[in-house]
C-alpha positions as CSV (number, residue, x, y, z in Angstrom):
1,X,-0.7,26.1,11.7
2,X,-4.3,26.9,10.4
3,X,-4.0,28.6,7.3
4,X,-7.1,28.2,5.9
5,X,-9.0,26.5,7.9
6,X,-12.6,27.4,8.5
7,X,-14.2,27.8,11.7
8,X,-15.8,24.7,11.9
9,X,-12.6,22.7,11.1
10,X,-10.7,24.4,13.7
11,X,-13.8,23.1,16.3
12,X,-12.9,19.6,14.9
13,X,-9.8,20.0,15.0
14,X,-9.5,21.1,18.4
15,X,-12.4,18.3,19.5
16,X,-10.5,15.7,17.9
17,X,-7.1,16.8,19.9
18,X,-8.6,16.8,22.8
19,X,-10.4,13.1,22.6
20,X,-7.0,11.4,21.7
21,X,-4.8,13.5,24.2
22,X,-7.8,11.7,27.0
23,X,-8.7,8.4,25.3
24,X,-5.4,7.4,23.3
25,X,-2.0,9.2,24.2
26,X,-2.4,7.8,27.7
27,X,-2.9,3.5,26.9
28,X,-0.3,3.7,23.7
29,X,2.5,2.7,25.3
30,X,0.3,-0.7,27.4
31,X,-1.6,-1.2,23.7
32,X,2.2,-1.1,22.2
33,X,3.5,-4.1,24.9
34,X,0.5,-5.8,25.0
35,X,0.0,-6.1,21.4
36,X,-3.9,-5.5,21.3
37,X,-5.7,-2.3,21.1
38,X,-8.5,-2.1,23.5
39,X,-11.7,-3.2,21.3
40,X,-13.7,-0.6,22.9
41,X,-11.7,1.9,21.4
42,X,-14.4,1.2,18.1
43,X,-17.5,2.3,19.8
44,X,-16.1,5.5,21.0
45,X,-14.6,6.7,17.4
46,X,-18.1,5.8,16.3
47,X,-19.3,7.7,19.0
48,X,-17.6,11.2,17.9
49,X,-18.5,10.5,14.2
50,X,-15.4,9.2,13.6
51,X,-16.2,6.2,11.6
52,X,-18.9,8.1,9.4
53,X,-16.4,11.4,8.6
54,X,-17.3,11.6,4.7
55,X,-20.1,9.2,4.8
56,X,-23.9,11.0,3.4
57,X,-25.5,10.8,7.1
58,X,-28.4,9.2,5.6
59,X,-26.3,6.1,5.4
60,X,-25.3,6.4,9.0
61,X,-22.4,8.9,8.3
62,X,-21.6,12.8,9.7
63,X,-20.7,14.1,6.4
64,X,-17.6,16.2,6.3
65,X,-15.0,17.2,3.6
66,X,-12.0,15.3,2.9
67,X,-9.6,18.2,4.8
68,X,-11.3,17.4,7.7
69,X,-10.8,13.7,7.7
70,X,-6.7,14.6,7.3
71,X,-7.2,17.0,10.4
72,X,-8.5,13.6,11.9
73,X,-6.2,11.5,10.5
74,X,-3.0,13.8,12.0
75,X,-5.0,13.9,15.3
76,X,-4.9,10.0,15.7
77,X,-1.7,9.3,14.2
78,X,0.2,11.7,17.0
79,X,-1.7,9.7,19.3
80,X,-1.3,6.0,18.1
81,X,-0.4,5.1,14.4
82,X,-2.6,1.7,15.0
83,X,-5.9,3.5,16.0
84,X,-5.5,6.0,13.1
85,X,-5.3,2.5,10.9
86,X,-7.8,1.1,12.1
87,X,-10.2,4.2,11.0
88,X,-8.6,4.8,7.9
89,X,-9.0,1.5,6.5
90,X,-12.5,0.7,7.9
91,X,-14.1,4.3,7.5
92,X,-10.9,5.4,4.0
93,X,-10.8,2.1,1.9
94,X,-13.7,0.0,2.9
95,X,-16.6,2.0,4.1
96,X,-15.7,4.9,1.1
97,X,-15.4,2.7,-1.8
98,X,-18.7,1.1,-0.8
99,X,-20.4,4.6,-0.9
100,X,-18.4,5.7,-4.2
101,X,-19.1,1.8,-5.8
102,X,-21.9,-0.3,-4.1
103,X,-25.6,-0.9,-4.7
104,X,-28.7,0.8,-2.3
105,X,-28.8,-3.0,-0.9
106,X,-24.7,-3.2,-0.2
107,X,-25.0,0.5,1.4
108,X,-27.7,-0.4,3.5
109,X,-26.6,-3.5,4.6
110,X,-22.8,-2.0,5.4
111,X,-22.6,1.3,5.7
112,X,-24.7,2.0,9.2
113,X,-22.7,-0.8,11.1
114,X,-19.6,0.5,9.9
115,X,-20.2,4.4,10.3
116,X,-21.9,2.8,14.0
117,X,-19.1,1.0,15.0
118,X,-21.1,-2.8,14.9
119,X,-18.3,-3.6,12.8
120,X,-15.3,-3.1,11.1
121,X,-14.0,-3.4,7.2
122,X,-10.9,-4.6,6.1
123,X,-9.0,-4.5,3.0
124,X,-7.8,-7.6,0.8
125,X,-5.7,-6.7,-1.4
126,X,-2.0,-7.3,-0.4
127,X,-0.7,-11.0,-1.0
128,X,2.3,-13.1,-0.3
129,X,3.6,-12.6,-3.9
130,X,2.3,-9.6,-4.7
131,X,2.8,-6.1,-3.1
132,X,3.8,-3.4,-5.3
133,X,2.5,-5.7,-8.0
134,X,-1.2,-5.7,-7.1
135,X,-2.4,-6.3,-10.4
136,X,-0.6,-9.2,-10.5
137,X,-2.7,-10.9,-7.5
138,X,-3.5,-14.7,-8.2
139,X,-6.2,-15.0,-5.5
140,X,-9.1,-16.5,-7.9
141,X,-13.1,-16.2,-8.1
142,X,-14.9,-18.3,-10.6
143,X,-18.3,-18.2,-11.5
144,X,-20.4,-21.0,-9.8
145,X,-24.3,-20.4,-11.0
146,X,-25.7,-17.1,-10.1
147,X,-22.7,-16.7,-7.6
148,X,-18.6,-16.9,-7.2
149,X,-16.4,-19.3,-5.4
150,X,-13.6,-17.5,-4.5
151,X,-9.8,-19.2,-3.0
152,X,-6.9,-17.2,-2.1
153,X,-5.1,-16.1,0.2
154,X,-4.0,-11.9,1.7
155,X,-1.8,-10.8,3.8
156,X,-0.4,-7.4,6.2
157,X,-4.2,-7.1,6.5
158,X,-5.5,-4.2,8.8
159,X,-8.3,-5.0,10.9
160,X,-8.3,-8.4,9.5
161,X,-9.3,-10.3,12.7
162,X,-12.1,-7.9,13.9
163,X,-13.3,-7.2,10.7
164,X,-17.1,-8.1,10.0
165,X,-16.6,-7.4,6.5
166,X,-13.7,-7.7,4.0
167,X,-13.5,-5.9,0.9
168,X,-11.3,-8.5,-1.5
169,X,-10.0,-8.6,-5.2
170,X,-9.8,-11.6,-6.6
171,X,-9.0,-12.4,-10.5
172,X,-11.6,-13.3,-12.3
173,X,-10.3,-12.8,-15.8
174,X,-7.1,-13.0,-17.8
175,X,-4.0,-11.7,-15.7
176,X,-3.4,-7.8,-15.1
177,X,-5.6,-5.6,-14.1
178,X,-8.6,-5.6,-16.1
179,X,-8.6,-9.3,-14.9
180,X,-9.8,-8.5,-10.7
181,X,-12.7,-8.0,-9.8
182,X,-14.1,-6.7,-5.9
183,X,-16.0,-8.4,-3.6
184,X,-17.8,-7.7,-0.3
185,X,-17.7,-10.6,1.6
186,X,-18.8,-11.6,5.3
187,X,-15.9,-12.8,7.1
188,X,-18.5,-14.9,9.3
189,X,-18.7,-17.3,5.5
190,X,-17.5,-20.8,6.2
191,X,-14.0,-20.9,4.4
192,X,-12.7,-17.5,5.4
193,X,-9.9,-18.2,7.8
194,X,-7.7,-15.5,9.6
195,X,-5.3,-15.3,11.7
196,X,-2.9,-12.7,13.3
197,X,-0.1,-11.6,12.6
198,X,2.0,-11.0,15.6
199,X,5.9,-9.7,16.4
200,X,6.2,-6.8,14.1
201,X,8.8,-4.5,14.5
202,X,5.7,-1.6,14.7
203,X,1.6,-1.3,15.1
204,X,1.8,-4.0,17.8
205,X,-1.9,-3.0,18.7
206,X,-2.9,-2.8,15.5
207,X,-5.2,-6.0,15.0
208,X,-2.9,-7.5,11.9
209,X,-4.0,-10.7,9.8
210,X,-3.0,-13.2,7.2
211,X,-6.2,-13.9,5.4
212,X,-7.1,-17.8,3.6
213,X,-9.9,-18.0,1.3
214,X,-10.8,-21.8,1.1
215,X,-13.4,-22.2,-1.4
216,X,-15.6,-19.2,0.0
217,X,-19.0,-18.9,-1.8
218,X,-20.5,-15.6,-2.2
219,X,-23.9,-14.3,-4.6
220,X,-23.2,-11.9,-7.4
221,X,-24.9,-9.1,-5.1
222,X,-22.0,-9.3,-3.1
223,X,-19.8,-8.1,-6.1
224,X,-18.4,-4.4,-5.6
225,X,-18.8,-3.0,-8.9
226,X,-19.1,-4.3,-12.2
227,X,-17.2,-7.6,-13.3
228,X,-13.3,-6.2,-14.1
229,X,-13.7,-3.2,-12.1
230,X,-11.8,-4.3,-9.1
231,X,-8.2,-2.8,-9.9
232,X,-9.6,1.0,-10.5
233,X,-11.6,0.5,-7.7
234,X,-8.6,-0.4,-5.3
235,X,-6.6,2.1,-7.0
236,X,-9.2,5.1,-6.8
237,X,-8.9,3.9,-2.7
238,X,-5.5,4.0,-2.2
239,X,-5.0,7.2,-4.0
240,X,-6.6,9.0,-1.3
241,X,-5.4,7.2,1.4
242,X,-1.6,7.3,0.7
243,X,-3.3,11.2,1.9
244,X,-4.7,9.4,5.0
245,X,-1.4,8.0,5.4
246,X,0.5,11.1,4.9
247,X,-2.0,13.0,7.4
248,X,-1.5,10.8,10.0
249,X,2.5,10.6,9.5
250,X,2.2,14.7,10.1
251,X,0.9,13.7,13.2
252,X,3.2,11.0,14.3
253,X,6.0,13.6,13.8
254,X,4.7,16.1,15.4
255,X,4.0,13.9,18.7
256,X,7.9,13.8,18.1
257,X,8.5,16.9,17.9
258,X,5.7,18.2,20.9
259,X,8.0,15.1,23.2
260,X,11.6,16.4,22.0
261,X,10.4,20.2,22.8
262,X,9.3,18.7,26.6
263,X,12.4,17.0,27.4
264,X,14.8,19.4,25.7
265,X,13.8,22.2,28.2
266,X,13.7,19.5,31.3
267,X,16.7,17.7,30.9
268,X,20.0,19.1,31.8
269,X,23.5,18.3,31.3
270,X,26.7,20.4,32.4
271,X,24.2,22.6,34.5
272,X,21.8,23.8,31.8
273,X,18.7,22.5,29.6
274,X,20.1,20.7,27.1
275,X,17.3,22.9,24.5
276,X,20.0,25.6,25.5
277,X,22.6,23.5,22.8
278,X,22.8,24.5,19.5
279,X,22.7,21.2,17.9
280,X,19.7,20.0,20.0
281,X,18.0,22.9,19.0
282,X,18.7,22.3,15.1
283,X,17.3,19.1,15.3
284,X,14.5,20.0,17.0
285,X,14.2,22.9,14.0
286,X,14.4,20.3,11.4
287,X,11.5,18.1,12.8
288,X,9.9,21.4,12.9
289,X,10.5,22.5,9.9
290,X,9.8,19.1,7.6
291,X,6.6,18.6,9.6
292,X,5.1,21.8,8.6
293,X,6.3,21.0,4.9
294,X,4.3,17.6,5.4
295,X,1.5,19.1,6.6
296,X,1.2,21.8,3.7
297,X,1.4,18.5,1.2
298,X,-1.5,16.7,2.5
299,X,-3.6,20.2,2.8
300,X,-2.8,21.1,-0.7
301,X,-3.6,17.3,-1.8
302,X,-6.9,17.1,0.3
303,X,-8.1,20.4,-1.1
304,X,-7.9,19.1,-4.8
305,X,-9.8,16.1,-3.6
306,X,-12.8,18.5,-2.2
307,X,-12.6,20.7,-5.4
308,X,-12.8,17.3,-7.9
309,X,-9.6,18.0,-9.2
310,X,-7.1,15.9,-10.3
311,X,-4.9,14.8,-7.0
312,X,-3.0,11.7,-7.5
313,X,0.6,13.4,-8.4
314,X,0.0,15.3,-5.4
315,X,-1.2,12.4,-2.9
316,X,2.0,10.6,-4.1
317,X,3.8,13.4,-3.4
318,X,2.4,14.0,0.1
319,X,3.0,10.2,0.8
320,X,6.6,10.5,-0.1
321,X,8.0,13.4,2.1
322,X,5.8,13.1,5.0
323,X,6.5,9.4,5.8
324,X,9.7,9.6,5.3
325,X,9.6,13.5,6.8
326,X,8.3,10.6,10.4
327,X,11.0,8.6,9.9
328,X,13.5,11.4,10.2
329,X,11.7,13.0,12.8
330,X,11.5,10.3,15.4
331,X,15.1,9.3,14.5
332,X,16.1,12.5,15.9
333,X,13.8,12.3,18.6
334,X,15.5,9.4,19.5
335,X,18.7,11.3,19.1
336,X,17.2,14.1,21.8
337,X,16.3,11.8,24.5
338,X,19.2,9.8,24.2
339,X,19.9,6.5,26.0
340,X,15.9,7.1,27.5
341,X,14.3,7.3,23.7
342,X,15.4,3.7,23.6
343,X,13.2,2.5,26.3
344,X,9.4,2.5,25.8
345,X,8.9,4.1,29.1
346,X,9.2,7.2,26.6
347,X,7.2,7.2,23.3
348,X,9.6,8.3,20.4
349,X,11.2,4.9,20.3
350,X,7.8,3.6,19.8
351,X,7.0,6.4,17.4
352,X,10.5,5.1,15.6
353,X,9.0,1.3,14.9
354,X,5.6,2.9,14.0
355,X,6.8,5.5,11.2
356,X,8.8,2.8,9.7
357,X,5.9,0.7,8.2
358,X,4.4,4.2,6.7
359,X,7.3,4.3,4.3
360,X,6.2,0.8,3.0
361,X,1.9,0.0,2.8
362,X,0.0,1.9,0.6
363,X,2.7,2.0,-2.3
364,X,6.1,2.3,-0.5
365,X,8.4,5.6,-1.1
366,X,10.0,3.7,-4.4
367,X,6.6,2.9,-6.4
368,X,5.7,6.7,-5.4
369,X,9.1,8.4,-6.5
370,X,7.9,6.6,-10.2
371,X,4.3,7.5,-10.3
372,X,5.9,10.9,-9.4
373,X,8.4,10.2,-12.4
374,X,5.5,9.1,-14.7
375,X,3.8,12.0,-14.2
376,X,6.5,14.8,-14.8
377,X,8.0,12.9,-17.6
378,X,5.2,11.1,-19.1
379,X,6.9,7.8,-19.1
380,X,6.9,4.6,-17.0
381,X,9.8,3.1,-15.1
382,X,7.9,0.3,-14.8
């Protein structure tokens, strides 16, 4: 489907297709048991541009529009939801909310190693107590002289142990939201201790961490934004990448339905294909079907975003069906293949464990059904 799409996004498109079907469709499955990404994997994203897609390219970016990044975003995820993390926190919530929010000094000193692939971001905002309820975080900064000492701890954090630099809220007020405030900080700073999260059900490459701020000290020129800012500015960064998210959930269903169409038409049972059965061939239609209807979410959603329109109704709209939309999907992969779709010698099992977690990060399908309450009725739920 490319309704709409101008020439140069098809090019990307088609470019961006190409480099995961060579350098990520084929290691998934080892990156899955071994539970570790190859690290090189960074410098080659930066190498295409990757890492800089919506960055100015005077501050190390390739520019772009935000359709573009969802093409990319669908490219990766079909080939492995925990590279398409790793870019859309790094390049989405990090490196993007230093461009919307920091100072010359904080672009500078960021935005070239992360659009170059020196480093990656990571984003602290998720913590033991609170998920759904991020404004009721308790990690804490308090003024110290002309800086902050902050002590806390985060967790589920993407790209937490390779990170170079974390973006984290911390409250620095009275409690809610207008009590957080951001903070870029150096994860080389004595006190900031991480470690990795390991046996998740899905993203076993994807570099996980538990985060523990012990006393860290930063300067006030390390503050993201002005003092009380921190909640909008998190919130302004997840609005557009439960997109991200949605984008690359298109992808990860149609990875299951590209497999299902494969096998269906090699397999055979009672002497014929089994794609020759009615019922396989329904639920091939309904991956079909559902991913296209994702798909037309996130475009509609990432083309109020390049027009400056309003887009968060939408966003939580395309977060909603499309993750749940993967869930389905490889669920009836999984159905296809049979007894072999349980064995990650094929990938929709894997694709199964991987669509599972989209459903929850990023505001799971519950907090988005009442944002998309809130907005048709004009009242909260909660």
């Amino acid at each position: 489907m490319n309704l709409g799409l101008t020439s140069e996004q098809e090019q990307f498109r088609e470019l961006a297709r190409e480099w995961v079907d060579r350098e990520v469709v084929p290691h998934a499955t080892a990156w899955d048991r071994a539970e570790q990404v190859d690290t090189a994997i960074v410098g080659k994203l930066a190498g295409l541009g990757f890492l800089g897609l919506g960055i100015d390219e005077e501050l190390g970016g390739s520019g772009g529009d935000f359709l573009t990044y969802c093409l990319m975003m669908e490219e990766l995820g079909r080939g492995d939801t925990s590279v398409r993390g790793i870019v859309s926190v790094s390049l989405g919530l990090v490196a993007k909310s230093i461009q919307a929010y920091g100072t010359d000094a904080q672009k500078s000193r960021w935005l070239p190693a992360l659009t170059g692939g020196e480093t990656l971001g990571c984003f602290g905002l998720t913590e033991p107590g609170t998920g759904s309820d991020a404004s009721g975080l308790t990690t804490r900064a308090v003024r110290d002289g002309d800086g902050w000492v902050i002590t806390g701890e985060k967790i589920f954090i993407t790209n937490g142990t390779w990170a170079g630099v974390a973006l984290i809220f911390a409250r620095t007020g009275g409690p809610g939201p207008s009590g957080i405030t951001a903070f870029l900080i150096n994860t080389d700073m004595p006190g900031f201790i991480r470690k990795e999260v390991k046996g998740k059900l899905g993203l076993r490459g994807q570099a996980t961490a538990e985060i523990r701020l012990d006393a860290v000290r930063v300067g006030d020129e390390d503050r993201l934004g002005p003092e009380g800012s921190g909640f909008k500015i998190a919130m302004a960064a997840l609005d557009k990448g439960r997109i991200a998210v949605a984008a690359g959930s298109v992808g990860l269903s149609r990875g299951c339905l590209e497999a299902s169409i494969g096998y269906a038409k090699e397999r055979t049972q009672f002497g014929k294909p089994i794609a020759s059965y009615q019922l396989v061939q329904e639920m091939i239609t309904d991956i079909a079907v559902e991913t296209d209807a994702a798909r037309l979410l996130v475009w509609r959603a990432a083309d109020l975003v390049d027009r400056g329109l309003p887009f968060k109704t939408e966003a939580s709209m395309a977060k909603l069906f499309a993750t749940e939309a993967a869930v389905k999907a490889a669920n009836q992969a999984i159905q296809i293949f049979g007894g072999y779709g349980y064995v990650d010698e094929f990938p929709v099992g894997k694709a199964m464990r991987d669509a599972r977690v989209t459903t929850l990060y990023e505001g799971t399908s519950q907090i988005q059904k009442l944002l998309i309450g809130r907005a048709l009725t004009g009242i909260s739920a909660f």
